[in-house]
Each structure stands twice: as C-alpha cells, then as structure tokens.
C-alpha positions in Angstrom: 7.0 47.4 17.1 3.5 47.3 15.6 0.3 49.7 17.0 -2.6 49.2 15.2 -6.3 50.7 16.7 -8.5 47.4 16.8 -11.5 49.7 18.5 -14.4 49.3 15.7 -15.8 46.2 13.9 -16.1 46.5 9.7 -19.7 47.2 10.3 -20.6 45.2 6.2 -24.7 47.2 6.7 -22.9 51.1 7.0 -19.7 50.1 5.4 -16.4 52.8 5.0 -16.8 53.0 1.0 -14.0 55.1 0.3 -11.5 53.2 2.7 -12.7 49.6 1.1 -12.7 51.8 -2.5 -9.0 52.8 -1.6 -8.0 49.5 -0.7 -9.2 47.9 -3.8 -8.2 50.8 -6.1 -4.6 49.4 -4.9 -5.1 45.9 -5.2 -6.6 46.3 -8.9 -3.2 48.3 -9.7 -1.2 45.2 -8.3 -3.3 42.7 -10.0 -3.8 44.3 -12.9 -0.2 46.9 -13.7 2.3 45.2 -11.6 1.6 41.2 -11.9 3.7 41.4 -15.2 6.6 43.4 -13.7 8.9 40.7 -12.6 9.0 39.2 -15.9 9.6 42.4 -17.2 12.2 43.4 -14.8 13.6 39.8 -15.4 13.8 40.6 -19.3 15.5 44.2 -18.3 18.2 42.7 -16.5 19.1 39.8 -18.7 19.5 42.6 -21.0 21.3 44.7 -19.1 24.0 41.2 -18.0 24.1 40.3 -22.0 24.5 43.8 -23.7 27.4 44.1 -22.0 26.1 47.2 -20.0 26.8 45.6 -16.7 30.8 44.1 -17.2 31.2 47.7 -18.1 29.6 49.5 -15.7 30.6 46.8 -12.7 34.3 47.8 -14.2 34.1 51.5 -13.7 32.2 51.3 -10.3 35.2 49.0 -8.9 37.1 51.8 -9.9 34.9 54.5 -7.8 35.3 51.7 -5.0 38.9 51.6 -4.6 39.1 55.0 -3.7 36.0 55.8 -2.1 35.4 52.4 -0.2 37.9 49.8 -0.4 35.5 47.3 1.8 32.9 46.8 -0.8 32.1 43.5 -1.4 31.2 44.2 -4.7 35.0 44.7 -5.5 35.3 40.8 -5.4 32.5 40.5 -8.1 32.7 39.5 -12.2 30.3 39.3 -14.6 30.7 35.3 -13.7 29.9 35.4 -10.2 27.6 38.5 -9.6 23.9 38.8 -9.7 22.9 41.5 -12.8 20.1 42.2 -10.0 22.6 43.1 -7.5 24.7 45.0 -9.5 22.5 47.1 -11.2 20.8 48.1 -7.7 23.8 48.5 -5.9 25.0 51.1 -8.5 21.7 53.1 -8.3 21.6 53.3 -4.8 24.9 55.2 -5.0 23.7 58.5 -6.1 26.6 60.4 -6.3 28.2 57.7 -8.8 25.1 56.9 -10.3 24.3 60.3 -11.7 27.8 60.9 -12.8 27.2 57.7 -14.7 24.1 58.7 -16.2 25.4 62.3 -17.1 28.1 60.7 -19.2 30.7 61.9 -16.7 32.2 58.0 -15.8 32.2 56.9 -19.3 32.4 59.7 -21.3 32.4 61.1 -24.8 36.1 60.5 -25.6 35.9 56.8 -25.1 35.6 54.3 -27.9 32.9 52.4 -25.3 30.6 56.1 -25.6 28.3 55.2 -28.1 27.8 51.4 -27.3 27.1 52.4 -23.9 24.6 55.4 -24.5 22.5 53.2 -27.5 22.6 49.7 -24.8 21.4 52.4 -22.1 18.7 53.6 -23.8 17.5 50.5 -25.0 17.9 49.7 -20.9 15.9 52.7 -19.9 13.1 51.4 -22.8 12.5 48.4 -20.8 12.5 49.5 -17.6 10.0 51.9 -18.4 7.8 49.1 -19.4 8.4 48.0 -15.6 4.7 49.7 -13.8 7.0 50.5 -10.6 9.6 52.1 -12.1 7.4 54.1 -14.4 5.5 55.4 -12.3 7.3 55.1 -8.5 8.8 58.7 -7.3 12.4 58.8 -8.0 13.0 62.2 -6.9 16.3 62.0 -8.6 14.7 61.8 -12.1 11.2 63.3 -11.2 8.4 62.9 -13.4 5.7 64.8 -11.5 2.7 62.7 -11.9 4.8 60.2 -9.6 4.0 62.3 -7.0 0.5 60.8 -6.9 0.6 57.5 -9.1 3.6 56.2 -6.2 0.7 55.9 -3.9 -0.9 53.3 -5.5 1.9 50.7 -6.0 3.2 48.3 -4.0 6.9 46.4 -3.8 5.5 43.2 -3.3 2.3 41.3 -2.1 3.5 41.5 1.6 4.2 45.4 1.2 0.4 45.6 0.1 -1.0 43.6 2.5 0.3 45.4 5.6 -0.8 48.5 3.8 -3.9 47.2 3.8 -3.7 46.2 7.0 -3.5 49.5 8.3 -5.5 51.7 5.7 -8.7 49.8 6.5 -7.9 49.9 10.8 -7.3 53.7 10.6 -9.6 54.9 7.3 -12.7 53.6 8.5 -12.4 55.1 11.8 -11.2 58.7 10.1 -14.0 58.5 7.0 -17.0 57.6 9.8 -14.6 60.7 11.6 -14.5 63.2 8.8 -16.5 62.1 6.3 -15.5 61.0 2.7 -14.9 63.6 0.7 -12.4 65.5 3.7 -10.7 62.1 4.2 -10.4 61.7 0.2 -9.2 65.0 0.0 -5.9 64.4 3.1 -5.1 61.2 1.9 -4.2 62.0 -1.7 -3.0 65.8 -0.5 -0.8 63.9 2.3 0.5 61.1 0.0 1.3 64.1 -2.8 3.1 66.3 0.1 5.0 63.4 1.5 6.3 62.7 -1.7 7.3 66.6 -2.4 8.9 66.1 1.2 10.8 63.0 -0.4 12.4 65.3 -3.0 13.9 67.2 -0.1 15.0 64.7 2.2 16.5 62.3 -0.7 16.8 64.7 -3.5 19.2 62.4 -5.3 17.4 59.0 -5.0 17.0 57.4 -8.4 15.7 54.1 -6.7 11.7 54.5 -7.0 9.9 55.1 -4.0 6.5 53.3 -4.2 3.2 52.5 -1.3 0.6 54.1 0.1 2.5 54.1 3.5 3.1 58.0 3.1 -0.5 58.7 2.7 -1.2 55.9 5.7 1.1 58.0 8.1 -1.2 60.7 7.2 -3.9 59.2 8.0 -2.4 57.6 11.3 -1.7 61.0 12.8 -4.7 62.7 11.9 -6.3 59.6 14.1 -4.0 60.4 17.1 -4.9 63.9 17.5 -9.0 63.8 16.3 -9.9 61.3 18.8 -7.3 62.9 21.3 -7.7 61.7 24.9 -10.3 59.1 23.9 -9.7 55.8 24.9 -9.3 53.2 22.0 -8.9 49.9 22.2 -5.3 49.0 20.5 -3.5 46.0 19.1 0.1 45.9 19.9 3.2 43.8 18.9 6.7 44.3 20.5 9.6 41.6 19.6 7.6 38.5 20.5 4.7 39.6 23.0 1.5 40.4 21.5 -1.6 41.8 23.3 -4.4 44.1 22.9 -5.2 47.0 25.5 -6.8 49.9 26.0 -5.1 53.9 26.4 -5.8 57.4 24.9 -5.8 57.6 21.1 -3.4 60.5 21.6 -0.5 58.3 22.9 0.0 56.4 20.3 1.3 59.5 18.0 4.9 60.4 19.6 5.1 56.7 19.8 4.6 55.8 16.1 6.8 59.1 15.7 9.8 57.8 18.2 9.4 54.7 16.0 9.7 55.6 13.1 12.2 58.4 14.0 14.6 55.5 15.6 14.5 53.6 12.5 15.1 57.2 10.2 18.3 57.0 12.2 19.6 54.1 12.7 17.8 52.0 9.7 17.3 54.2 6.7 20.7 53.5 5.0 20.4 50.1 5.1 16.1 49.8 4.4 14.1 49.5 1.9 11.4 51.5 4.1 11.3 55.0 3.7 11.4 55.9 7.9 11.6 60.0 6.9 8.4 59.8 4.7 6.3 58.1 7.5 8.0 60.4 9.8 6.5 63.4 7.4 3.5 62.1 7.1 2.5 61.2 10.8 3.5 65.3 11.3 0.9 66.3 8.7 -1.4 64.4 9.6 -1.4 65.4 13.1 -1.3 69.1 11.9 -4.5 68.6 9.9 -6.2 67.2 13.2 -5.2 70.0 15.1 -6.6 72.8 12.0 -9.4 70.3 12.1 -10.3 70.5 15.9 -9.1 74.5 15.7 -10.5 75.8 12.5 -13.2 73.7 11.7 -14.7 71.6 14.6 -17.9 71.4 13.0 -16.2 69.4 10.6 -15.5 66.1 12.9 -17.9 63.7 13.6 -17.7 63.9 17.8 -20.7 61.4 18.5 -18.6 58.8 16.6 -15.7 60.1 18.3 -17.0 59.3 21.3 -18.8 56.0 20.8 -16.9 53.4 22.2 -16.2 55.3 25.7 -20.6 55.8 25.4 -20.6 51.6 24.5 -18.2 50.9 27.6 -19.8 53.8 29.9 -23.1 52.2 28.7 -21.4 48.3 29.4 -20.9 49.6 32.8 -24.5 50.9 33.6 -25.9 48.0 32.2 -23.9 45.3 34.4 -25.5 47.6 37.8 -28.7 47.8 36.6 -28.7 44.1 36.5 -27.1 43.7 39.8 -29.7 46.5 41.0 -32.7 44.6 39.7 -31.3 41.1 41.3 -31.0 43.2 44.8 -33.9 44.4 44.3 -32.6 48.8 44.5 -35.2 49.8 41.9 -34.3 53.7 43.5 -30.5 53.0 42.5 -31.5 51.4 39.4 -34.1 53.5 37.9 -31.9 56.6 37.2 -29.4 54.7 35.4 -32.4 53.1 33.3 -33.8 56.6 32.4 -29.9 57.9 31.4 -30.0 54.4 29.3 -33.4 55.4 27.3 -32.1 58.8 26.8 -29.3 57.3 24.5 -31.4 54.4 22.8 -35.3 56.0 23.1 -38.1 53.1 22.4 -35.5 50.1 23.6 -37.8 47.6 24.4 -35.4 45.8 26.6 -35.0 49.0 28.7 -38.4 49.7 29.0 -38.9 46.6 30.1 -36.1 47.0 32.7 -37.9 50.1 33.7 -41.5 48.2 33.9 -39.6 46.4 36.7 -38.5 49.0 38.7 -41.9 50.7 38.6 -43.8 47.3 39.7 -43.8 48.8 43.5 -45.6 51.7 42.4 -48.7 50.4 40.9 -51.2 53.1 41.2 -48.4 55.9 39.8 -49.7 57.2 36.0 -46.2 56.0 34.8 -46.6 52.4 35.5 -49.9 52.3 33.9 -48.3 54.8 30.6 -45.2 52.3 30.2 -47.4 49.3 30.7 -49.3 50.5 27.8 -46.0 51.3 25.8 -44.9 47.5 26.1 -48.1 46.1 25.5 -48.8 48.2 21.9 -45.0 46.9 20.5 -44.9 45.6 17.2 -44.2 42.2 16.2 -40.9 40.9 17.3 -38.8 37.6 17.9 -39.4 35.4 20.9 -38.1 37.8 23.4 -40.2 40.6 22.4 -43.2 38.2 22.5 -42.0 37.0 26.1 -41.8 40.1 27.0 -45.6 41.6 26.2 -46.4 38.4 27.7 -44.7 39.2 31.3 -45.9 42.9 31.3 -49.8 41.8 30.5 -49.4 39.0 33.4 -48.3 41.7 36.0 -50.1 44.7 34.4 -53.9 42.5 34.5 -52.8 41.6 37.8 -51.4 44.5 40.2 -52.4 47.5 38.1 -54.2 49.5 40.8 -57.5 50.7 41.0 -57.4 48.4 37.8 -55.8 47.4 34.3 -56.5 50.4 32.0 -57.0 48.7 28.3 -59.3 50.0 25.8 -61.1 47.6 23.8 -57.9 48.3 20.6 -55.4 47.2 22.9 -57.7 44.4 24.4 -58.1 43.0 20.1 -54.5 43.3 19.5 -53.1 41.5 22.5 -56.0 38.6 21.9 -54.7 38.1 18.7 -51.2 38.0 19.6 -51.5 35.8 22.4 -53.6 33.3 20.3 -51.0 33.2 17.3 -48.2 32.7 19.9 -50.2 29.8 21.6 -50.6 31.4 24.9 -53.9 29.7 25.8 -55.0 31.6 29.0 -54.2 34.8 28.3 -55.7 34.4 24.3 -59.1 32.5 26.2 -59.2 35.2 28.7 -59.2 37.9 26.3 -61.0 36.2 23.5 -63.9 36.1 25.9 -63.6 39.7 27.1 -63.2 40.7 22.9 -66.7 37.9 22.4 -68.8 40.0 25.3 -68.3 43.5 23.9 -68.9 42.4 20.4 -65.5 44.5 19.5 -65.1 45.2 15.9 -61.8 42.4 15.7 -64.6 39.8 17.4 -64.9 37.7 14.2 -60.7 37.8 13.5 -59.9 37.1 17.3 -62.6 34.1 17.2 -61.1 32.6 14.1 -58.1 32.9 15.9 -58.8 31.4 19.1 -60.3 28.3 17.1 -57.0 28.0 15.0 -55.1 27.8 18.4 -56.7 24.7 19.6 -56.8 23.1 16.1 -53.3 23.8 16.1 -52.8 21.5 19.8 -54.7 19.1 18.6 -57.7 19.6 20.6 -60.7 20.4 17.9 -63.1 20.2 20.8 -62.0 23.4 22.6 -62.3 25.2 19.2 -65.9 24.3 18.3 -67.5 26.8 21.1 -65.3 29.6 19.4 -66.6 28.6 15.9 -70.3 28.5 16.9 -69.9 31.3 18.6 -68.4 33.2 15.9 -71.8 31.8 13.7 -73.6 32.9 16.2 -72.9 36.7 16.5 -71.2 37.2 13.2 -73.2 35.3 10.9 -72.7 37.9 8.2 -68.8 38.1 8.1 -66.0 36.6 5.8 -65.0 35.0 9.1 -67.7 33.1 9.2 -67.8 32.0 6.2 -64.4 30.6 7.1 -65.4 29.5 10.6 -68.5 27.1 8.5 -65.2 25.2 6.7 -63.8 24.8 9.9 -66.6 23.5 11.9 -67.3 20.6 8.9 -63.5 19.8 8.9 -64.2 19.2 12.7 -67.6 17.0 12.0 -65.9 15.2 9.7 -62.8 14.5 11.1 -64.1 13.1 14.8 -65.9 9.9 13.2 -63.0 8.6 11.2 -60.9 9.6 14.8 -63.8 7.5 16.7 -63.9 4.8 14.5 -59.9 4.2 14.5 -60.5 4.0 18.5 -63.0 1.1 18.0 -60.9 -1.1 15.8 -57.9 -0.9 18.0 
C-alpha cells in the first residue's frame, strides 16, 4: 500500500529550500561517499572468501545450526558452492551467534585457529570500515554515536533513495511552507536522531547497519497528518494493482500509514530489509510534535497555508456560480459571491470586472461610476486586460447616468492606450476630446493618433492629426517629430501615385 499527499504543485518562483536542500544533501552523499561502496564491499568479501575467514566461520555456524535449527539451508553450503555475500550476512543477522563470534566465545583463545582468525578479522573489519554504509549506518549492536545522525543520509541502493525522495519532497514542502524552515530543520534531524535511539531499544543486538532517511520521513509524515488535521488533501494512492488519486481529511491517513506499517512490524520484520518498527516510531513522534505544535505553540503553524487548498476549491466553487449567475443574468445572487471573491484577492482585475457586470443595471449608483474608474486607470497588461478597459470604457461612455465622469488625466491615458492598441474609434473619439481642451498630453496623444493610421496603412487619416499637432503645438518636441512625419507622408504618396500610373 502506498499514500502519498499529491495536494500542492513544486511552486519553482517560492520554492521549499530546505526540502530540495535535504534532498540533494542525500543525493551528493550517494554520489559522492557511496558510489565506490560496491567495489569496496566486493574487495571486503573476496577477502573475507580467500583469507579463509569464511570456510571457518561457515564451519562453526553449521555447528550453531545443528542444534539450534536443523532446517537451514545454509547447512548444505561449502566454501565451493556458497556466496561469501550470503554467508557473511546470514551470520550477522544472527545476533546471538554473531556476537559470541565476535567476543571470541565460538572460536576462542585455546584454539590453534585464534590468532589467524583475530589478525584475518581485523584486517576484515579494516575494509569494511572503508565501506561509507557500514561506517557510518547505525548498528545499534556496535554503536558509534555519530551514526545516530550520519544513518540519515545514506541510502541501500539507488531505488531506496529515490522513494525517499519521493516522499521527503511530497510531505517536506507542505510541512516547511507549514512550519517554517528552521522548526522543520530542527524535527527532522531531532526525529531521525530519536528514531535511531529508538532502534537501539527495539533491536539492541543488530550488527547489520541500519541506513535512510525513512525514520526522519515517518517523522515528517505524521507531523503532516495531525497539523493539517481534518483538512481535506488531495492524496495519491496505490493498493496491489489499483491506483487512483482522491480526496479525504489529512488526518486519516496517520492510523493508516500506522496499521501499515504496524502489519508489516509483525508479520514482515524478520524477514525485511525495511525497518517497519522505526517508521512505526517515527509516524508516533511526529504526530506527537503536531499535537505540542497545535497545543503549545499554535502561533507557530502556518494556518493560511494550512488551509489553502479547501480556500482554492471553496473559491473553484464560487467561481463556477458566478459564471452561471452572470450567464442567467442573477447579478443579486452573484454580486455577494463577487465581493467574498475580492475580499481574498483585493485589486483582481478579472473580479472587478465581473463585478462591473453586475453593477451595469445600476447606472446612476456612485459605485458603478467608482469601479468604472478603477478598471479604466489599470496598468498595462496582456490582451485581456487591454480587452477588458476596452469593454468597461464602451459601456461606461455609453450608459453612465446623468453622464461618463472622466477627468481630462483619465481622458489622456485612455487616448493613448486605445491608440497604441489600434482601437480606432475609441482613440479618434478621444483624441478629439484630448485636441479641443488643449490637455497637457495633446501633443503625445496626437503623435499617437498619427502613428495609428501610419501603422494601417492609411497615411491620409494621419495628416489632419499631424497638422493639427503643428498647428496648436508648434513649440513641442512633438512637433518637431510630427514635421518628420508629415515629409515622410509628402514624399511617400508620389512614388505611391506614380507606381499606380505605370501599372
């Protein structure tokens, strides 16, 4: 069974640094520690086949195995037909023989073997301490106590760090956005540390070294489950074959990663790699934290981000009425829902414009005339803001009531724009109101209206602008401008007449 929140996009311009910092911290340690330590762990147990170490020791566990379990298969082996791997791993994961070994208790002292055993075992140990896993992995058996941090940070093989990966940048972003950096920092490394002191108690005697970040992850999972509580997240979920995303409270999905993980401590653990009992640990530690979290420090957890995606689907929902509102024509029904809207996003042009809509009946009222302004001062935009000052200045110059309210600024700005977005009517219409008043923008908005025709092709249209820009603004740069025009024009309209003739 796999549960994995899928409920936020890697958002790359507010990225989770210390999740994507984590991440790569353990994918340098791979890449650059561990991709030597199957050659090395090769070399080690070549040695350990040729120094004679393993005939001897595979002789004197055979022995263990009659008595103590006579249905080993390892019984059958010889130096011949059996893997030094195998053996060597088989032994160590039978503590009680495997310390007894160590202590000089199976081959001991007395024997003539003694000393050819201790000096080929030390050499052994030389090499495997060479080997970045065993080094540094937590083998509570023959603790080293900076393991209890370093084992956080390796990884068994490439597909062991991937699906910690996997799951350290689905659940750290959403707790770092949650908590914050330095308190997620600070339960990660504190979790991965305590579920390792928890490993010495629940497999005191385990010389086999315990290595991933999947302790700390548990953490990390069950601080999630209780922090965004009965929230509902958006989940991905694979059981035996099916596979399938859906949507429940974040809350859920703790006692079932616990019955999991609890199942597989039972029936699984003596026969896995996985260390069940450590995630196990570490989902309960994490989901304490959440509840001290939400208890002792509330103030602490970031409850807007918490609560965004319900806000993004609540706010889905609104929107898909408003629109069905506005097609039916219920402004009353639709207006609240609007106004809820622009509480949450204030200045959205595409809600005020929604709103402009609704008000359109009411004409006369001080608000239509205030967000008609509103829409008609925004700033440059892309096509749809453009379309959009376009539609409100159509229905504003047309059923504002007693009449349009625009002051001479607004009246310059909106000729401009309409000119540089080749809106003809509306740029003429103003241009000329801009021309009469002899408004300060006159000579820009007159250049302007000239460029527009040039632009179409129609050189004609533009010369009344240019000679009326000479005209009234002799004295400006824009004139001055406006003169190069008007002989580009001159010029230009022969050579145009004269192709005519010789066709």
């Amino acid at each position: 069974m796999l549960l994995i929140p899928m409920d936020r996009k890697l958002d790359w311009r507010q990225p989770p640094v210390l999740t994507l910092l984590l991440a790569l911290c353990s994918i340098l340690v791979f890449v650059l520690f561990q991709s030597g330590d199957g050659e090395r762990h090769r070399s080690a147990m070549a040695y350990y086949q040729s120094s004679g170490l393993m005939a001897l020791e595979l002789e004197r566990y055979q022995e263990h195995l009659r008595i103590h379990d006579a249905g080993n298969g390892l019984l059958e082996a010889t130096t011949e037909n059996a893997s030094p791997y195998v053996v060597f791993w088989r032994i160590l994961r039978d503590e009680d023989f495997a310390h007894r070994l160590l202590e000089g208790e199976v081959i001991t002292v007395t024997e003539a073997e003694f000393s050819d055993w201790r000096r080929a075992r030390g050499d052994l140990h030389r090499q495997l301490d060479e080997i970045t896993f065993w080094r540094f992995g937590l083998r509570p058996g023959d603790l080293e106590p900076e393991t209890l941090l370093t084992h956080i940070f390796l990884h068994a093989d490439i597909f062991h760090l991937l699906g910690n990966l996997l799951f350290l940048i689905a659940l750290g972003m959403l707790v770092e956005f949650t908590v914050g950096w330095h308190r997620m920092l600070a339960i990660y490394l504190l979790g991965g540390i305590l579920v390792g002191a928890a490993d010495l108690l629940l497999t005191p005697e385990r010389l086999i070294p315990g290595v991933g970040a999947s302790g700390a992850i548990a953490v990390l999972m069950g601080l999630y489950a209780v922090l965004f509580g009965l929230q509902r997240v958006r989940f991905f979920y694979f059981i035996g074959v099916y596979f399938n995303y859906t949507r429940a409270p974040a809350l859920i999905l703790l006692p079932l990663w616990l019955g999991w993980e609890l199942l597989n401590w039972i029936w699984l653990s003596a026969d896995s790699n996985t260390h069940y009992g450590a995630h196990t640990v570490g989902l309960a530690l994490g989901a304490l934290a959440g509840v001290g979290l939400r208890l002792a420090w509330p103030a602490a957890i970031n409850r807007d981000f918490v609560r965004e995606a319900e806000r993004r689907e609540q706010a889905g929902r609104e929107a898909a009425l408003v629109e069905r509102y506005l097609q039916e024509l219920d402004f009353d029904r639709a207006l609240p829902l609007l106004e809820r809207q622009l509480q949450r996003e204030p200045g959205n042009p595409a809600i005020l414009h929604r709103l402009h809509r609704c008000l359109r009946p009411q004409p006369q009222s001080e608000r239509y005339h205030r967000l008609s302004h509103e829409l008609l001062s925004l700033g440059p935009g892309g096509s749809d803001v453009e379309a959009m000052v376009l539609d409100v200045y159509r229905d504003y110059s047309r059923r504002a009531r007693p009449r349009p309210r625009l002051n001479g600024r607004t009246v310059q700005a909106l000729a401009l724009r309409f000119a540089r977005a080749n809106v003809h009517g509306e740029a003429g219409e103003l241009g000329r109101m801009v021309a009469a008043r002899k408004l300060p923008d006159a000579p820009a908005v007159l250049v302007a209206l000239a460029e527009m025709h040039l632009r179409a092709g129609h050189p004609e249209r533009a010369q009344p602008w240019l000679e009326r820009l000479l005209g009234d603004h002799a004295a400006t740069r824009e004139a001055e401008y406006g003169r190069g025009l008007l002989r580009r024009i001159h010029t230009e309209r022969p050579h145009a007449a004269g192709g005519a003739r010789s066709r």
